[in-house]
VEXDREN-2710 file (C-alpha; in Angstrom, 1 decimal):
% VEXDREN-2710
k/r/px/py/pz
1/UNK/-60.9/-27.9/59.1
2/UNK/-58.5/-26.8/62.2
3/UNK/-55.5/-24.9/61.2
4/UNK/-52.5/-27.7/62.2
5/UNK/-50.5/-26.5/65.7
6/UNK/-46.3/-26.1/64.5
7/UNK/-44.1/-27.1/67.5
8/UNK/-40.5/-26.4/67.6
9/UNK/-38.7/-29.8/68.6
10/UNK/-37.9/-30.2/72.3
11/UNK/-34.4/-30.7/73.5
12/UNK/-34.2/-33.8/75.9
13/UNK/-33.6/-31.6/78.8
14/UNK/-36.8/-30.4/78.1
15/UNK/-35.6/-26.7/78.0
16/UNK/-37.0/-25.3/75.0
17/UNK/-41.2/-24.7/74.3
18/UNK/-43.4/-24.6/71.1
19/UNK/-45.3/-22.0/69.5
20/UNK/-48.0/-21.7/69.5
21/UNK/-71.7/-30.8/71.0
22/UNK/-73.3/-31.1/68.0
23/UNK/-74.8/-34.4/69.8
24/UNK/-73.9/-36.5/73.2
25/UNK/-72.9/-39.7/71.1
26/UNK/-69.6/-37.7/68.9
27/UNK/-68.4/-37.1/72.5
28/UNK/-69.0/-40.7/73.3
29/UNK/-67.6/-42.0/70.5
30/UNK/-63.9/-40.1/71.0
31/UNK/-63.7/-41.0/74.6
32/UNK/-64.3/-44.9/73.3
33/UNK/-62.2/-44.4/70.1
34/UNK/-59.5/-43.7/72.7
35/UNK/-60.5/-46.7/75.3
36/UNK/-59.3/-49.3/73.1
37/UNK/-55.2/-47.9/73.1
38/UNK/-56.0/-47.0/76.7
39/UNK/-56.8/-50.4/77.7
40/UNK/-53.9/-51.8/76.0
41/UNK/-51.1/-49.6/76.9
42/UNK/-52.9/-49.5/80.8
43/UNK/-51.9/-53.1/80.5
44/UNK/-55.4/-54.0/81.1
45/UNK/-56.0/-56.0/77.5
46/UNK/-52.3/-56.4/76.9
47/UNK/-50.6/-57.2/80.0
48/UNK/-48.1/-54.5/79.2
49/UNK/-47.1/-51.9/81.7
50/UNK/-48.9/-48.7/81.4
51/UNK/-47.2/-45.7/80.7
52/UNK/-46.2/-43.4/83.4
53/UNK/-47.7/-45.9/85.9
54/UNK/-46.8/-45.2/89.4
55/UNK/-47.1/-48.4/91.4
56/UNK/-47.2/-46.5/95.2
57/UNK/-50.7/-44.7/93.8
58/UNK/-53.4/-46.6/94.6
59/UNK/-57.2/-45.4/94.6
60/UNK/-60.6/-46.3/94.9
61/UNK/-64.5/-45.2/94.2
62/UNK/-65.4/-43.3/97.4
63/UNK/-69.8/-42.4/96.0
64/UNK/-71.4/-40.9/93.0
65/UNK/-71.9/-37.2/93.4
66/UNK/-75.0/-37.5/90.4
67/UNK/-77.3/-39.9/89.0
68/UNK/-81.1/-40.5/89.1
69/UNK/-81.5/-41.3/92.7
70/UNK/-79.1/-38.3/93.8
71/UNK/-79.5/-35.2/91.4
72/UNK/-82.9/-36.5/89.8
73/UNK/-85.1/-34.5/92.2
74/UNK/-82.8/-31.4/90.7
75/UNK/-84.3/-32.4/87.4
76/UNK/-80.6/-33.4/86.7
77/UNK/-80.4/-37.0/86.5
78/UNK/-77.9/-37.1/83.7
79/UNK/-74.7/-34.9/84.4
80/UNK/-71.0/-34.9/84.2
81/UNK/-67.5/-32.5/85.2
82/UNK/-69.1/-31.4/87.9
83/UNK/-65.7/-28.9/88.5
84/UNK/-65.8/-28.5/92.9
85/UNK/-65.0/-25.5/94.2
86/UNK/-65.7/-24.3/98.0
87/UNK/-67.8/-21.2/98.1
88/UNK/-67.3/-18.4/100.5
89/UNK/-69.9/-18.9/102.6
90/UNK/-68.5/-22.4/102.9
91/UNK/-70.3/-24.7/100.9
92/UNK/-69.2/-26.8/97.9
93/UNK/-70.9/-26.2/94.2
94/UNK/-70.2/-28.5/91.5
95/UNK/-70.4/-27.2/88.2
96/UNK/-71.4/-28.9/85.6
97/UNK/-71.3/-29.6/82.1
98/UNK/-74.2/-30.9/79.7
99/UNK/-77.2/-31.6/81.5
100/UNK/-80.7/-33.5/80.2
101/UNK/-83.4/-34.6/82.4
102/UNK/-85.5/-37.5/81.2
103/UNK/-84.6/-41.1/80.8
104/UNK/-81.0/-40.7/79.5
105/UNK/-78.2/-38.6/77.6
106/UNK/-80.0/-36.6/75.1
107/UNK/-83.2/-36.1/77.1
108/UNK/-85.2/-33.3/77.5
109/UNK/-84.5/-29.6/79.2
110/UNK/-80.6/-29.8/77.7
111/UNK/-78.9/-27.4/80.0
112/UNK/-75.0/-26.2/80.6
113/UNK/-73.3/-25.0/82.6
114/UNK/-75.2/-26.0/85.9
115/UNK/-74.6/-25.7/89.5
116/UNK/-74.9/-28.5/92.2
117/UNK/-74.8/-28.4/96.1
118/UNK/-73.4/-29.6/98.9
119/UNK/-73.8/-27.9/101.6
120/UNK/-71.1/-30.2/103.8
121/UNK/-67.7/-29.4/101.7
122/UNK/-65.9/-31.7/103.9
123/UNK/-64.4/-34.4/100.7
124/UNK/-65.4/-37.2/103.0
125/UNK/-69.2/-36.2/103.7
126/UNK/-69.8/-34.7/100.0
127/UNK/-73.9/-35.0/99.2
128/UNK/-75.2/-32.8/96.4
129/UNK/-78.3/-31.6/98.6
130/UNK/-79.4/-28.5/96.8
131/UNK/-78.9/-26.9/92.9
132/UNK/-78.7/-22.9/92.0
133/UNK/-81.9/-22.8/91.0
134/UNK/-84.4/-25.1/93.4
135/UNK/-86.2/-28.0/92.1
136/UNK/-84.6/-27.3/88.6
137/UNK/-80.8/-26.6/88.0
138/UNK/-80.8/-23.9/86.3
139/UNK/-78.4/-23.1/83.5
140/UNK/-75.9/-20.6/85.2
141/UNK/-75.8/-18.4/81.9
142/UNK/-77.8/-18.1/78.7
143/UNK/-77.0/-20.3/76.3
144/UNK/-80.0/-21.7/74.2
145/UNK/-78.0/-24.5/72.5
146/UNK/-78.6/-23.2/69.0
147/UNK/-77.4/-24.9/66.5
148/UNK/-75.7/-27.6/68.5
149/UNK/-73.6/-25.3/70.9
150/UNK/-72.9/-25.3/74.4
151/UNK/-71.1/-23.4/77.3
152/UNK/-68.6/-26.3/78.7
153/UNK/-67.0/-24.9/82.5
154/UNK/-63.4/-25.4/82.1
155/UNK/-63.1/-24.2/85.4
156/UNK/-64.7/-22.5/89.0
157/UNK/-62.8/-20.9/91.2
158/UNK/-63.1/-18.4/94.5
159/UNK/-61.0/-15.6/95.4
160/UNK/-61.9/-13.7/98.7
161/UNK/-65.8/-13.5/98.5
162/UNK/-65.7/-13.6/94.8
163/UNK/-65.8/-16.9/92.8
164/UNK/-65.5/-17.0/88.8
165/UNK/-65.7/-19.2/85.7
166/UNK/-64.4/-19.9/82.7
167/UNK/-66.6/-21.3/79.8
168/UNK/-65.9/-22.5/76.5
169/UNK/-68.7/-21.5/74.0
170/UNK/-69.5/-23.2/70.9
171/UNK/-70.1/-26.4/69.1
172/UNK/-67.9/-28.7/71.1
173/UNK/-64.3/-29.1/70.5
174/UNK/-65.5/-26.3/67.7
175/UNK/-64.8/-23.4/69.9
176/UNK/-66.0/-20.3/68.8
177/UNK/-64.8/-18.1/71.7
178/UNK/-64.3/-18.5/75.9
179/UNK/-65.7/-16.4/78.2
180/UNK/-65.3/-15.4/81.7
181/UNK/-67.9/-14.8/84.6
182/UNK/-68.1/-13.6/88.4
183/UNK/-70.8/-14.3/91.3
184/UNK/-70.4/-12.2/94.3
185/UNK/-73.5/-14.4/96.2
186/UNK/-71.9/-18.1/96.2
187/UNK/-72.5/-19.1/92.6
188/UNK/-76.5/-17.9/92.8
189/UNK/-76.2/-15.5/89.5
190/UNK/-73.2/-14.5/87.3
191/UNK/-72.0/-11.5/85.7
192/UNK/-70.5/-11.7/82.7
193/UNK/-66.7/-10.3/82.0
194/UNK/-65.1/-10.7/79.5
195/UNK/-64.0/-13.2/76.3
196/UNK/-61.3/-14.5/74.3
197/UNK/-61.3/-16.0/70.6
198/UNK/-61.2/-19.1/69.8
199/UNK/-58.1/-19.0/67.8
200/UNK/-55.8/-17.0/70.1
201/UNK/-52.1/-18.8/70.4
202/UNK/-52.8/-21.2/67.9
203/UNK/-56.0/-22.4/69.6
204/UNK/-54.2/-23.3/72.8
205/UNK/-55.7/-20.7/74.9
206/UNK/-58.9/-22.2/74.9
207/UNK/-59.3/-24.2/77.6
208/UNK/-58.0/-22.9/80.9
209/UNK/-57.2/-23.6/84.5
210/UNK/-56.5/-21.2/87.4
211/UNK/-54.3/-21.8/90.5
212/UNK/-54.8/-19.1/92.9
213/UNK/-51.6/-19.0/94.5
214/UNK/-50.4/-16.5/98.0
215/UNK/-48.4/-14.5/96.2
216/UNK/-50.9/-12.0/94.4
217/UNK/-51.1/-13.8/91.3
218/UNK/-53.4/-16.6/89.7
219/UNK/-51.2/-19.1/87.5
220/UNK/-53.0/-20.3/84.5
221/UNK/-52.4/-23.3/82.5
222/UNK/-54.4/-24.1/78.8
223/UNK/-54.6/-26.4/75.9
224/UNK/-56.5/-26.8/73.1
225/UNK/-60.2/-27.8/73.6
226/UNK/-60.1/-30.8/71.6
227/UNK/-59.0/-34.6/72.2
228/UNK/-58.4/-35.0/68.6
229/UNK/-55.9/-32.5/68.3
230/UNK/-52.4/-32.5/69.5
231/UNK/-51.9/-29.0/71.8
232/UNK/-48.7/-27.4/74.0
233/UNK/-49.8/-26.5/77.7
234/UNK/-49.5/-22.4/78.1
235/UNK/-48.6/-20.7/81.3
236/UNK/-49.9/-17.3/81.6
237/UNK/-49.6/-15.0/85.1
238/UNK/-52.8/-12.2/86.5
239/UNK/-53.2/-10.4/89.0
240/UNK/-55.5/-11.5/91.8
241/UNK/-57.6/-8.2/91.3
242/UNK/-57.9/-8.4/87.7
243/UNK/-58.6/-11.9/86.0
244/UNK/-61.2/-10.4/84.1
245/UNK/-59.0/-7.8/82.0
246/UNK/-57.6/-9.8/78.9
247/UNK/-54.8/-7.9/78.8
248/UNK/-53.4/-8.6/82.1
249/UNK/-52.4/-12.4/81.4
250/UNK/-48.8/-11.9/81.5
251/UNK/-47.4/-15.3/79.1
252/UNK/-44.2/-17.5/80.6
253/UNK/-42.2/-18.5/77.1
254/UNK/-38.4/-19.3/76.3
255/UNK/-36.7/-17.1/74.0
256/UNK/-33.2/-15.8/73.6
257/UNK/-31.9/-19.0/75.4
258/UNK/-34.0/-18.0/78.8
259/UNK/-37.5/-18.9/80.0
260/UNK/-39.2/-15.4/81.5
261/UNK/-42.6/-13.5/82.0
262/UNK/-43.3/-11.5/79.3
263/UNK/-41.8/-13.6/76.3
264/UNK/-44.3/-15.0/73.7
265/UNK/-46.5/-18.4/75.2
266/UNK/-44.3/-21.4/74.8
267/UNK/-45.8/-25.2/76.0
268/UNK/-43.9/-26.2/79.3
269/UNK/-44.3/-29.5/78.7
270/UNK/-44.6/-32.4/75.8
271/UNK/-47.3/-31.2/73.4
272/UNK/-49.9/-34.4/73.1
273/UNK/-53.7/-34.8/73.0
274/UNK/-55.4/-33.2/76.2
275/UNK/-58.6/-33.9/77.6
276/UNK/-59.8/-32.1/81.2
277/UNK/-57.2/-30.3/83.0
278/UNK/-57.0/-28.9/86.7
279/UNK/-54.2/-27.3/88.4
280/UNK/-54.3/-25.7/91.9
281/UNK/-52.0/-24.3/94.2
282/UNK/-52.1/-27.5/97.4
283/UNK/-49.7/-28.1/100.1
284/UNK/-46.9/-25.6/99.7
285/UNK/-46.8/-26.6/95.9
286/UNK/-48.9/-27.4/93.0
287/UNK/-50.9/-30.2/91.1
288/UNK/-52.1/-30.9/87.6
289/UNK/-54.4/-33.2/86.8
290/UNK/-55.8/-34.1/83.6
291/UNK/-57.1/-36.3/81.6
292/UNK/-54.8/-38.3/79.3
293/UNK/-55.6/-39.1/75.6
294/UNK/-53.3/-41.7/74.3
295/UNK/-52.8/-44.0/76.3
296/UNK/-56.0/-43.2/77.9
297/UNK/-55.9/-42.4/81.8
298/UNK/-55.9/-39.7/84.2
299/UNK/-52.9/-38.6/85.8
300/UNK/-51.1/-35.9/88.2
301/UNK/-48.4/-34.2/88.5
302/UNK/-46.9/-32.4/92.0
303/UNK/-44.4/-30.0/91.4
304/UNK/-42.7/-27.3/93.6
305/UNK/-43.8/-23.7/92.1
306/UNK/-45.9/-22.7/88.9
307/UNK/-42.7/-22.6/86.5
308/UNK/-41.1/-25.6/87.7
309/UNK/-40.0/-28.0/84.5
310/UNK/-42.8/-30.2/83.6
311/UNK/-41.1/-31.8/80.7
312/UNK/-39.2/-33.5/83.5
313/UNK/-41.3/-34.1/86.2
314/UNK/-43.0/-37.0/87.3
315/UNK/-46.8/-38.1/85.7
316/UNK/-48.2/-40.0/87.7
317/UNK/-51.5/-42.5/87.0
318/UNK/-54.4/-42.0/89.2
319/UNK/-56.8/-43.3/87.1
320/UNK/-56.8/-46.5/84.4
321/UNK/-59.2/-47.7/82.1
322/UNK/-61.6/-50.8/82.3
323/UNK/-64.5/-51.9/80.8
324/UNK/-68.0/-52.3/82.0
325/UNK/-68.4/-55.0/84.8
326/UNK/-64.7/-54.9/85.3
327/UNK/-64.2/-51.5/87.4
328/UNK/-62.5/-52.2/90.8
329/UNK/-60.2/-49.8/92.7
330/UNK/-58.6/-47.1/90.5
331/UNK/-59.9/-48.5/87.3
332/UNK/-62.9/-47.0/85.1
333/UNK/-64.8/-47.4/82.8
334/UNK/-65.0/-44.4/80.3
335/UNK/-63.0/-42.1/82.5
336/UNK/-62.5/-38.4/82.0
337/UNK/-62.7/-35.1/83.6
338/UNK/-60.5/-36.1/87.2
339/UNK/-60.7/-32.3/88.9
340/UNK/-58.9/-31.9/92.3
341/UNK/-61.6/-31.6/95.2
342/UNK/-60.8/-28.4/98.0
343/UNK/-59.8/-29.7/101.6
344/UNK/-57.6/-33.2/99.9
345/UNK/-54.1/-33.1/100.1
346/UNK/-51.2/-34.7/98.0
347/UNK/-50.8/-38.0/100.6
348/UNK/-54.8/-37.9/100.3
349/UNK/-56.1/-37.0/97.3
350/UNK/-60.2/-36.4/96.3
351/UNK/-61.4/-36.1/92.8
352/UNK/-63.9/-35.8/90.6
353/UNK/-64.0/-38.5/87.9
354/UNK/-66.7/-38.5/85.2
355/UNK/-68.2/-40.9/82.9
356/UNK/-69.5/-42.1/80.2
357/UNK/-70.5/-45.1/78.0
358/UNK/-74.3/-45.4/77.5
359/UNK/-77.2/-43.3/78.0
360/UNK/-77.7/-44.6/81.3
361/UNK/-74.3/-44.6/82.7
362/UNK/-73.2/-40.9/82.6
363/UNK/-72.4/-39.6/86.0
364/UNK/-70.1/-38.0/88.5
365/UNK/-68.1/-39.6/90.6
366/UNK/-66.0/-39.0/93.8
367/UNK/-62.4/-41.2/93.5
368/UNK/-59.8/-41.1/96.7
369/UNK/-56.7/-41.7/95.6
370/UNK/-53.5/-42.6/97.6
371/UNK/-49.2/-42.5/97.3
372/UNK/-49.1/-39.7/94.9
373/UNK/-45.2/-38.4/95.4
374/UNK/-44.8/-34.8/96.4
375/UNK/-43.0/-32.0/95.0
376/UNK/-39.3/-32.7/94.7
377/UNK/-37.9/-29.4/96.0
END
């Protein structure tokens, strides 16, 4: 049983922070556990406005990025996250999650994390045409899947001619540690780095997402690496030069009356039940996406600078939830993941939305989606 998070209350001005797979179908069954509120706050059962609905954002299916006919011949039919990042020598590598060949979810050759092509990066020409590893994606680390665990990719990022990872290493949303690799030959092999436990600040530096910003430093925001559990969102500061030295992550916390670097990890925004998250440094500002547990939906946020007040700050839906047979424009069925593709913009926004609600129908997808406000400055 998970140790329960403690949150100190929230003032309304939002100026105060809190402390800190065993099988495909258990993930299935929490993403449609959730569907059912989703639907019905989205307004899509109920009629009811959904919350934090942005009227202006409008969106719409641009391809699938995986699926029999596109990654099959990659021996990776059945995929999802599929995390984009550009490489340096230009292309685009999608990373992904849990990976089976076969006829469905829970076939045969299980492997995670792997590493899809495209060797056009441009969002609006994106075809995976290649896989690290040939004919067969290849795992991009070892991980033999004992006793139900995986290696999930929380997220892939380059920096100058390097490009790294984060993984999170266990049974899922049983996280048993994160670790941290680097590939110095566009995402071909990986070197391990370092690792952090599972149950560092109160679980809530488990999963993680880096913004590489043009000052020096990469910003990064993490939650909890579980839907089920409520979890703060923690800022933490490295250097460029040294992401994989633990203790270099410099936390962002309120204490003493002030928010500053260096004060114990407080959550910059309403604690609540995370799915996916992605933040990157875009346009002069930055955006947060992430996947939304209650209501169920994925949404953004564009704010001005990494410690800007997210308690206060616009969310903003991209992405609602349908049912099967009834997906048209921004809506989905069995939505999740949402990560913000390289070369979009705010006023033109790519991402990558997953999903899944049978064997068959477990994919990656590409979503454009349009009126997202900018940063208020």
């Amino acid at each position: 049983m998970h140790e329960p998070h403690r949150f100190r209350s929230v003032r309304p001005d939002g100026r105060t922070g809190g402390s800190g797979r065993p099988n495909p179908p258990s993930r299935r069954s929490l993403l449609r556990s959730a569907a059912a509120g989703g639907l019905a706050a989205a307004g899509i059962l109920a009629g009811a406005p959904g919350a934090a609905a942005t009227s202006r954002v409008t969106g719409s299916k641009v391809r699938d990025l995986s699926g029999p006919a596109l990654t099959g011949r990659f021996a990776a039919p059945w995929t999802d996250l599929g995390i984009p990042v550009r490489c340096p020598d230009g292309s685009m590598l999608f990373v992904c999650g849990d990976t089976f060949d076969g006829g469905g979810v829970g076939g045969p050759d299980w492997r995670s994390p792997v590493g899809l092509r495209s060797s056009n990066a441009s969002p609006g020409s994106l075809v995976v045409d290649g896989a690290v590893g040939g004919s067969r994606a290849v795992g991009l680390v070892p991980e033999g899947h004992t006793g139900g665990t995986t290696a999930i990719p929380s997220d892939v990022f380059t920096v100058g001619p390097t490009m790294y990872m984060h993984l999170m290493r266990g049974v899922i949303y049983e996280t048993h540690h994160t670790d941290f690799w680097r590939s110095d030959d566009n995402g071909e092999t990986w070197q391990y780095l370092c690792q952090w436990p599972g149950g560092l600040h109160g679980r809530q530096f488990q999963q993680k997402t880096y913004a590489v910003a043009d000052d020096g430093y990469l910003y990064v925001l993490s939650t909890a690496f579980d839907r089920d559990v409520t979890s703060g969102l923690l800022l933490h500061r490295v250097r460029q030069d040294a992401p994989g030295d633990p203790a270099a992550y410099e936390p962002w916390g309120y204490a003493g009356g002030a928010w500053a670097w260096g004060n114990p990890p407080t959550t910059v925004t309403s604690p609540r039940r995370w799915g996916e998250i992605c933040f990157r440094a875009m346009g002069g500002g930055y955006a947060l996406t992430w996947l939304n547990m209650s209501p169920l939906d994925i949404r953004a946020q564009i704010f001005a600078t990494p410690t800007s007040n997210l308690f206060t700050t616009a969310e903003q839906t991209m992405i609602v939830p349908t049912v099967p047979g009834r997906e048209t424009g921004n809506a989905v069925a069995s939505p999740y993941g949402g990560f913000i593709i390289p070369g979009s913009g705010v006023d033109d926004l790519h991402i990558a939305v997953s999903q899944w609600y049978d064997a068959q129908n477990y994919r990656v997808m590409q979503y454009r989606v349009n009126g997202l406000e900018g940063p208020a400055h």
